[in-house]
C-alpha positions as CSV (number, residue, x, y, z in Angstrom):
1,X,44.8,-51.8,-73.1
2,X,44.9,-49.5,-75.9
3,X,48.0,-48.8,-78.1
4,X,48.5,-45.5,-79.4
5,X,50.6,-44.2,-82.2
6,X,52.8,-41.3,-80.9
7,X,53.4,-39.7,-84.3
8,X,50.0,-37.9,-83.9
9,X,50.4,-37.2,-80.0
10,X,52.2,-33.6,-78.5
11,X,55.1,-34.2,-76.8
12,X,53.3,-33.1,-73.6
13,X,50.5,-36.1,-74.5
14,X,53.7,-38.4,-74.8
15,X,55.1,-37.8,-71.6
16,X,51.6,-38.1,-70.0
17,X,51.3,-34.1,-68.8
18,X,48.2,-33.5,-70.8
19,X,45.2,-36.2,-71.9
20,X,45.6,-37.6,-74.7
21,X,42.4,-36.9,-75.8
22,X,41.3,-33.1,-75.5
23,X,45.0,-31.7,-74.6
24,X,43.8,-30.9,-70.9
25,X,47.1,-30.1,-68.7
26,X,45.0,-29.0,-65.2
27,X,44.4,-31.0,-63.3
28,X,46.9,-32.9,-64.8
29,X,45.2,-36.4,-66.8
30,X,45.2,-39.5,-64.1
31,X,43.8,-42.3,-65.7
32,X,46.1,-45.1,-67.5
33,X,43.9,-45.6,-70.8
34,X,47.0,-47.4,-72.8
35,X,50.3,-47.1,-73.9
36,X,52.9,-46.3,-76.3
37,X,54.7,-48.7,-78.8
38,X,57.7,-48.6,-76.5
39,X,55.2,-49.3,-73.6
40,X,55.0,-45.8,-71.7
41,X,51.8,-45.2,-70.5
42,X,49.3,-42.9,-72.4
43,X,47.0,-40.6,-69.8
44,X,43.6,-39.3,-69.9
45,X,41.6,-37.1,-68.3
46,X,38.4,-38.1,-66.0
47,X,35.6,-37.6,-68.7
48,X,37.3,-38.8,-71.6
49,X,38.7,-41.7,-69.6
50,X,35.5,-42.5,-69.5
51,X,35.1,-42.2,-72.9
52,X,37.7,-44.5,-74.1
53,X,37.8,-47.1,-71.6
54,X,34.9,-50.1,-72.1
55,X,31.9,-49.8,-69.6
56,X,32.5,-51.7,-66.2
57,X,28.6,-52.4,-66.7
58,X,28.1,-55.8,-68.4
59,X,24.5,-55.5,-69.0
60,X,23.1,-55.0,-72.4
61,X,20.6,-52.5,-73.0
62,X,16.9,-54.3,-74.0
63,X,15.7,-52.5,-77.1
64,X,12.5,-51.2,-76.3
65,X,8.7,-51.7,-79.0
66,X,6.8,-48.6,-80.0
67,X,4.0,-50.8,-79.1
68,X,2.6,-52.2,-76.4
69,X,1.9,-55.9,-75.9
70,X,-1.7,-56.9,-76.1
């Protein structure tokens, strides 16, 4: 969980009525994406949730040649 520093944060991103991200109040943010020093939760919206929070996909991507095997 991340821990964000409130001193650069609105007050509406502190109280978690707009994400914390891009300031968006509607719909109002709904994912937890970390938390305050004092430990109050820090919101997001959908897309930059997904953004900030680590990939539920474990895989690592194979890097692919330019050429082709012979």
């Amino acid at each position: 969980m991340l821990t964000f520093d409130p001193v650069g944060l609105t007050s509406t991103q502190r109280d978690g009525d707009a994400c914390v991200v891009c300031h968006k109040k509607w719909p109002r943010p709904r994912v937890r994406v970390g938390c305050l020093p004092n430990s109050a939760p820090v919101m997001a919206c959908d897309d930059c949730a997904e953004a900030l929070l680590p990939s539920k996909d474990n895989s690592v991507p194979v890097p692919r040649h330019s050429r082709a095997f012979s």
